[in-house]
PASEMI-304408 format. One line per field, with one value per residue (C-alpha): residue in one letter; y, x, z. Coordinates in nm, 4 decimals. Layout:
rest = a, ...
v = Y, ...
u = X, ...
w = Z, ...
END
This chain:
rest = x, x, x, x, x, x, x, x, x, x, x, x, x, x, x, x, x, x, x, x, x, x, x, x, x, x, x, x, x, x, x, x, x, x, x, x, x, x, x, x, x, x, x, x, x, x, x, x, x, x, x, x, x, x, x, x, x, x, x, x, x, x, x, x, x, x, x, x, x, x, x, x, x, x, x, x, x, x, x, x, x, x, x, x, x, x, x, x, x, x, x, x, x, x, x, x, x, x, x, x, x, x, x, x, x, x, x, x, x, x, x, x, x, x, x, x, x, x, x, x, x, x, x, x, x, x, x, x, x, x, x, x, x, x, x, x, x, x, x, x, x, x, x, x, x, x, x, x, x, x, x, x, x, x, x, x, x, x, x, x, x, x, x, x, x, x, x, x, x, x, x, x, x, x, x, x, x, x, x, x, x, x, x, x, x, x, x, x, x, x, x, x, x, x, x, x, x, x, x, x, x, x, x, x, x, x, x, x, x, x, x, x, x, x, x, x, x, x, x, x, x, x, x, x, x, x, x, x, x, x, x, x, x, x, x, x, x, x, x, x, x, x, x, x, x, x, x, x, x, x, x, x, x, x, x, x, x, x, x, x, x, x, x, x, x, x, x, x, x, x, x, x, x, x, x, x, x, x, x, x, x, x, x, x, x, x, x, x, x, x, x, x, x, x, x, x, x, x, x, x, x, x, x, x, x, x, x, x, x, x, x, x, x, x, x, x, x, x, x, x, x, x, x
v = 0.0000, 0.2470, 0.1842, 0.2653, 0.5517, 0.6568, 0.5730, 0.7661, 1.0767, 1.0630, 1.1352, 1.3744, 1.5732, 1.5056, 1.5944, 1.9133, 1.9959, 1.9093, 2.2288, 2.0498, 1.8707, 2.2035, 2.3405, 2.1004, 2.1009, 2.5144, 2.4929, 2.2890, 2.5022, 2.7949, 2.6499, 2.5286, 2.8788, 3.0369, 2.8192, 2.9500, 3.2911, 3.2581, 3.1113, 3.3512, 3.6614, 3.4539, 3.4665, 3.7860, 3.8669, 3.6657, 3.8819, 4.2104, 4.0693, 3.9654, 4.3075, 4.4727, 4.2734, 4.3511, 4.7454, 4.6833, 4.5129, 4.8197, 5.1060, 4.8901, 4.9080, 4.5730, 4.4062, 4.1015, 3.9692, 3.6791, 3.4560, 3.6028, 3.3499, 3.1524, 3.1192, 2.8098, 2.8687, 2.5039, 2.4887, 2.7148, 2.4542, 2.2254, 2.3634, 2.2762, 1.8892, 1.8414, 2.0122, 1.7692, 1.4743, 1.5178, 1.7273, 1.6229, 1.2386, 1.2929, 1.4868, 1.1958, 0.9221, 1.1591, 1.1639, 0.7753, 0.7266, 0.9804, 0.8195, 0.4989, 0.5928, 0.8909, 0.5598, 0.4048, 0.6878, 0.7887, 0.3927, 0.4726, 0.1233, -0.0939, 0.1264, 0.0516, -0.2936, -0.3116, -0.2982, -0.5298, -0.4233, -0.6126, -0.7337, -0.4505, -0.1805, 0.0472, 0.0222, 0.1126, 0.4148, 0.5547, 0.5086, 0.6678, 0.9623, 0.9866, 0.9708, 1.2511, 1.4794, 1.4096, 1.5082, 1.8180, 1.9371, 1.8225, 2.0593, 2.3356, 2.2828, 2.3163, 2.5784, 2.7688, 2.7394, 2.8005, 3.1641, 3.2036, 3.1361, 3.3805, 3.6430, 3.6355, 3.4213, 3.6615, 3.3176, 3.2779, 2.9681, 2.7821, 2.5266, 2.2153, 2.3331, 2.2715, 1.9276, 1.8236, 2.0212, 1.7963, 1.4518, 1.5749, 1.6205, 1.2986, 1.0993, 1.3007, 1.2159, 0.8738, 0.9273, 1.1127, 0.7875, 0.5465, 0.6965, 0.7788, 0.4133, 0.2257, 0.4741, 0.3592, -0.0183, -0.0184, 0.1761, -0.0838, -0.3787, -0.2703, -0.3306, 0.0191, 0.2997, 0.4860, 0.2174, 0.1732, 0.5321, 0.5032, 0.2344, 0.4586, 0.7451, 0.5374, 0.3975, 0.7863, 0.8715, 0.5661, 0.6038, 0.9919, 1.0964, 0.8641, 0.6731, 0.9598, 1.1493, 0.8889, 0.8125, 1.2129, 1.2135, 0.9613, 1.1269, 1.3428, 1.5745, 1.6507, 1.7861, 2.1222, 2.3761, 2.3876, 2.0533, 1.9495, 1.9011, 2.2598, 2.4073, 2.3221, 2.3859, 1.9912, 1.8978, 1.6652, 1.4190, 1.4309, 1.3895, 1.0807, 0.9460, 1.0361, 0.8533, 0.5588, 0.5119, 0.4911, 0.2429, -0.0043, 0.2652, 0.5088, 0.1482, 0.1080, 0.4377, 0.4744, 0.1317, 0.2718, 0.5826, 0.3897, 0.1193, 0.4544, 0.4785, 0.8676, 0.8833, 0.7171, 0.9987, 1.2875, 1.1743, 1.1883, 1.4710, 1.6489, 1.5415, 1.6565, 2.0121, 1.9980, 2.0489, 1.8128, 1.9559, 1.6643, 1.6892, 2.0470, 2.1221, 1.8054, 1.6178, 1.5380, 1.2042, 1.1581, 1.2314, 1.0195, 0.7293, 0.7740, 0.7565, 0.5201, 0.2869, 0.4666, 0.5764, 0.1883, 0.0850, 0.4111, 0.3008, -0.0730, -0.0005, 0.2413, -0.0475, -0.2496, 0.0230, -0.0068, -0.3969, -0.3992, -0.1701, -0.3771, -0.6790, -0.5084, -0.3113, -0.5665, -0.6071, -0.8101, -0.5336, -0.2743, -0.4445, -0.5534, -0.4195, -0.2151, -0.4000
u = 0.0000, 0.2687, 0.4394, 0.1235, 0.0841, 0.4458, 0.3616, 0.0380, 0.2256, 0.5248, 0.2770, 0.1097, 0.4277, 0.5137, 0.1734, 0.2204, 0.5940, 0.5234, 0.4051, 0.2482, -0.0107, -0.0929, -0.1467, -0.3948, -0.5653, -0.5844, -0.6950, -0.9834, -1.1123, -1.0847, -1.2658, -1.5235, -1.5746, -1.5485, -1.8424, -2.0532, -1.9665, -2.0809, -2.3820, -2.4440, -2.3890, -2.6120, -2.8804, -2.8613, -2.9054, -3.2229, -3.3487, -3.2771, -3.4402, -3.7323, -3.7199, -3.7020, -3.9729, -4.1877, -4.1519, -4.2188, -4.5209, -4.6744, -4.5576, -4.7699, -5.0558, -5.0404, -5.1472, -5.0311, -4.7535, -4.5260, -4.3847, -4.0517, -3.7437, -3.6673, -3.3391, -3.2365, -2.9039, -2.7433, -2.8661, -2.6164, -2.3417, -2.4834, -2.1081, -1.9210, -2.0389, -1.9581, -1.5998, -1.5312, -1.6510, -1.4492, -1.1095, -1.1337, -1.1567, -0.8701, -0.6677, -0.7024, -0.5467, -0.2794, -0.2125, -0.2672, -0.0449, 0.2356, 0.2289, 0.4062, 0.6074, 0.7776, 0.9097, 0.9962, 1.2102, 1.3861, 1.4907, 1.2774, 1.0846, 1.4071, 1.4672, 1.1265, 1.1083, 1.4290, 1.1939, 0.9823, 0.5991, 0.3266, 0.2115, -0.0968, 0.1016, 0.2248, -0.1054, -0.2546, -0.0589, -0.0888, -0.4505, -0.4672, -0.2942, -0.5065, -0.8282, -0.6778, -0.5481, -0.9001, -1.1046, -0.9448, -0.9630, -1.3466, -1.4080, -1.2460, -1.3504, -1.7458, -1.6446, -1.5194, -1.8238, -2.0333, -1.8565, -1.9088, -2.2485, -2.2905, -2.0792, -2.1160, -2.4910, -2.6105, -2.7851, -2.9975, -2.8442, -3.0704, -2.9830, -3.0976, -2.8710, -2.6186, -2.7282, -2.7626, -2.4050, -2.2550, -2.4110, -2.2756, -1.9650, -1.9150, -2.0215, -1.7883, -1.5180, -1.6074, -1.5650, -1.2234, -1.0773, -1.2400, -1.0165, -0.7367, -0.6919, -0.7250, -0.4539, -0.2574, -0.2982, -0.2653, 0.0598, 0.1825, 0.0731, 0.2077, 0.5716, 0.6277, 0.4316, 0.4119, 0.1835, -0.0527, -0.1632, -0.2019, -0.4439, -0.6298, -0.6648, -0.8130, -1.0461, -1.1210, -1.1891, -1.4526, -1.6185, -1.6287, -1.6362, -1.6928, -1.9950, -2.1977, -2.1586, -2.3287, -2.5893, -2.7130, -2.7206, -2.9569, -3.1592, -3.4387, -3.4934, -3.0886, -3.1224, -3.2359, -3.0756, -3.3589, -3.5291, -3.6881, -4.0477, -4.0234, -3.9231, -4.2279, -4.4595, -4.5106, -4.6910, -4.5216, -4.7725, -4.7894, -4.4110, -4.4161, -4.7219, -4.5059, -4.1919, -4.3599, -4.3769, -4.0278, -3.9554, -3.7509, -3.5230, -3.4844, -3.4082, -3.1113, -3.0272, -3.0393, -2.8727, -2.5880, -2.5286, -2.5477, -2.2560, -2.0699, -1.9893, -1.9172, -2.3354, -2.3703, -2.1981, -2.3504, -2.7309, -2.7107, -2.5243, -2.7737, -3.0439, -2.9379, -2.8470, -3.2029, -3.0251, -3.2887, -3.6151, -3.8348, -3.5453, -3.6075, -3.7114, -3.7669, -3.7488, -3.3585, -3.4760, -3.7102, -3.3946, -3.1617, -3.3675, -3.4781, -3.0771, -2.9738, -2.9227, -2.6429, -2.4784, -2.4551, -2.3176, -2.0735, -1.9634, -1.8975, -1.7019, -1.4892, -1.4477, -1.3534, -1.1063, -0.9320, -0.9801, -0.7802, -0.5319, -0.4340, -0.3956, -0.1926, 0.0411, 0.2444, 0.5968, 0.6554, 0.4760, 0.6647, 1.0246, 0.9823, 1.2185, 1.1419, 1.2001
w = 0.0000, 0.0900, -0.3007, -0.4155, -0.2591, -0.3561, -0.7203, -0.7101, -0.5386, -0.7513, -1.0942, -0.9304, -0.8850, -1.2158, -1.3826, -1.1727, -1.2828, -1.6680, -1.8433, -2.1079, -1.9108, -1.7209, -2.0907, -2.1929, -1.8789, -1.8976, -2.2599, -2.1994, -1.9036, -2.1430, -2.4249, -2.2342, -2.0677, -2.4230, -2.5064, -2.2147, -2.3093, -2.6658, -2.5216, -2.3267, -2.6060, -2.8243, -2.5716, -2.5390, -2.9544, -2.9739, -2.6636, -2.8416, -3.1398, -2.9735, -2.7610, -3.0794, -3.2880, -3.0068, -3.0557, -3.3866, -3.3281, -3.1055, -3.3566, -3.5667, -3.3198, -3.2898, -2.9100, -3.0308, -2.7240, -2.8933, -2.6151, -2.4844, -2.5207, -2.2293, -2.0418, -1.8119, -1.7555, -1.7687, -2.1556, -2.1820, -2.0738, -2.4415, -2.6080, -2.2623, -2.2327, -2.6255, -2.5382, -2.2927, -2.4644, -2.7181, -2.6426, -2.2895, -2.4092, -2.6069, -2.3429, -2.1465, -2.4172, -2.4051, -2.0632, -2.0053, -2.2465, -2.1369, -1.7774, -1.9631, -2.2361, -1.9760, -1.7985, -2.0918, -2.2352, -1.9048, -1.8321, -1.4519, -1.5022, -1.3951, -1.0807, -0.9735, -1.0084, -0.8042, -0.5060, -0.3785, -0.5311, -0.6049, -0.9190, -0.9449, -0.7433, -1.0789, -1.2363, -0.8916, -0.8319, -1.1558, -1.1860, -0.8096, -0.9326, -1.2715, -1.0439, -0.8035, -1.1227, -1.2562, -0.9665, -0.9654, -1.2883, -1.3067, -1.0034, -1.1353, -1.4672, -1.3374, -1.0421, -1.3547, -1.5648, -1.3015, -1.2433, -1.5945, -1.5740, -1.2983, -1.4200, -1.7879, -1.8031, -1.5071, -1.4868, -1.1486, -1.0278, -0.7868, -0.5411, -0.7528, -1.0409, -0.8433, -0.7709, -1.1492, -1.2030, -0.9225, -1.0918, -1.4564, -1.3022, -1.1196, -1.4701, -1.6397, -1.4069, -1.5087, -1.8900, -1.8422, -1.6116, -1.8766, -2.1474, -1.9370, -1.7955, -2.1754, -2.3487, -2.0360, -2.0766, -2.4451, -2.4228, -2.1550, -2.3856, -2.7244, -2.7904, -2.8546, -2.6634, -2.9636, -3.0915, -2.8199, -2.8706, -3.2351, -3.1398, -2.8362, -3.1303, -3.3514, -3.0967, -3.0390, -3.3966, -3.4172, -3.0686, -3.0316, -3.4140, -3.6059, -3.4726, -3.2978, -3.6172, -3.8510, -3.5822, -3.5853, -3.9252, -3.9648, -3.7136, -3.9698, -3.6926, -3.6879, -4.0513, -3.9984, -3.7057, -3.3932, -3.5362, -3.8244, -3.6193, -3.4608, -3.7663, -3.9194, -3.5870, -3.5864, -3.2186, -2.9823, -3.0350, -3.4538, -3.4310, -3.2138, -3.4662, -3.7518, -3.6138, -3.5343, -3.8747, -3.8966, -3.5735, -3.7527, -3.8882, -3.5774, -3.3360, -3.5672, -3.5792, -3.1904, -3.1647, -3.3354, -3.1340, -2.7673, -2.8789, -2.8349, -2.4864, -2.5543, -2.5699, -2.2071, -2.1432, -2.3306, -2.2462, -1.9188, -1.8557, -2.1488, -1.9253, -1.6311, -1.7555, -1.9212, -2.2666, -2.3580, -2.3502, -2.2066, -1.8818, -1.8642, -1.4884, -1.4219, -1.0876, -1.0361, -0.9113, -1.2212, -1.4576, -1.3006, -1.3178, -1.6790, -1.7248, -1.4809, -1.7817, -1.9337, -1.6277, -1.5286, -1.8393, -1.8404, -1.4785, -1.6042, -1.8603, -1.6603, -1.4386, -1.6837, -1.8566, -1.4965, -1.4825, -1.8104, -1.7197, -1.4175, -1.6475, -1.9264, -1.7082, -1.5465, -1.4954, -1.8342, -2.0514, -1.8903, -1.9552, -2.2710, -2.5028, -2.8365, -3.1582
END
């Protein structure tokens, strides 16, 4: 326990001393606050339109009162979640992957298997310090966006949004570790540690890219900005009559979006924010156990990301030599 603990401490010292790492991790906090800012600035537009449309209306004479746009503030987050799904996913390969091949290249492995640790006791440390580095930058990530939301939203933040940010933030915790922990293992398993992150990238391409991509284009109601149905002022129960004419076609196309595990990721946390509109002020409760499906199958195969991990970064991986 106390070489683990040494492991885990020693990567945290070196994720903290290694400029690049602090690099990513700033540029993602930026982007994702960037994205709340646009947000919020495009919120604002479509209020001075409306504002203005409505003096319009009583120059006109006009008593006509169109519905004023409404705000709820974690919608605003939509840009943030797809930020962190996909550069945060990737900033994670990168990291898993830089925890091995560092040891590699500086020749550190053979010193530490000088002492007397335990078959999981590398794997252990390193995924200690990746879930330490993780929890931090998750919480400062969301403390950041929340300030943003307050600052730059002037969003009215109640004390259930807080509750729904601290359940997006725990699953997305999840998602980082997943990817973290299999760009770890595959660089310990391939002879070269160059190749197991070719391999993690192109597992990134397919399941964040790739996959999701094809499955929203199928989607009919993807194919128009703000949805085909609302577009054409088509009632929530005409579009479920007119999609059940298309059951067959929308199971495959569903089927093919959840065997990314990016999208047990990105519903839930879209649910929770309300991003989806049939979440929207809903129950917390209510939401997370209309998603409890995805968040299971999110937490097994983060469990099994770690499982593997375990198994591929033994002593024999580690040592063997580049041919």
């Amino acid at each position: 326990m106390n070489s683990l603990l040494v492991i885990a401490r020693r990567e945290l010292t070196d994720l903290k001393r290694t400029r690049f790492y602090l690099i990513l991790f700033g540029f993602l906090a930026v982007v994702m606050i960037l994205s709340v800012i646009v947000a919020s600035f495009d919120f604002r537009a479509k209020i001075g339109d409306y504002n203005l449309y409505l003096d319009t209306l009583r120059r006109s004479g006009s008593t006509e009162t169109p519905p004023a746009p409404q705000l709820f503030p974690l919608q605003l987050l939509r840009g943030s979640i797809e930020y962190l799904e996909l550069i945060g996913a990737l900033f994670a390969i990168i990291i898993g992957y830089g925890t091995v091949a560092k040891e590699k290249q500086h020749g550190t492995l053979h010193l530490i298997f000088t002492r007397p640790v335990s078959r999981f006791t590398v794997a252990g440390g390193k995924v200690l310090a990746f879930a330490v580095a993780w929890a931090v930058v998750t919480a400062g990530v969301f403390v950041a966006m929340i300030a943003a939301l307050l600052v730059i939203g002037n969003a009215p933040l109640q004390l259930i949004d807080f509750e729904r940010l601290a359940l997006t933030a725990i699953i997305a915790w999840l998602y980082l570790m997943l990817w973290s922990c299999v760009a770890m293992g595959l660089a310990a398993r391939a002879r070269r540690a160059s190749t197991g992150l070719i391999v993690a990238l192109v597992a990134w391409l397919v399941v964040v890219l790739i996959i999701p991509q094809i499955g929203d284009t199928m989607d009919p109601d993807n194919q128009v900005p703000g949805g085909l149905f609302k577009s054409l002022a088509v009632a929530k129960p005409d579009e479920k009559a007119v999609m059940a004419n298309f059951a067959g076609f929308d199971d495959i196309r569903n089927g093919l979006e959840v065997s990314s595990i990016t999208k047990h990721f990105e519903r839930p946390a879209f649910a929770l924010l309300g991003i989806k509109d049939q979440y929207n002020q809903q129950p917390v409760g209510d939401v997370w156990a209309s998603m409890l499906p995805y968040t299971i199958t999110l937490t097994l195969a983060f469990m099994g990301a770690v499982g593997f991990t375990a198994l591929a970064t033994t002593k024999r991986a580690l040592l063997r030599r580049e041919s």
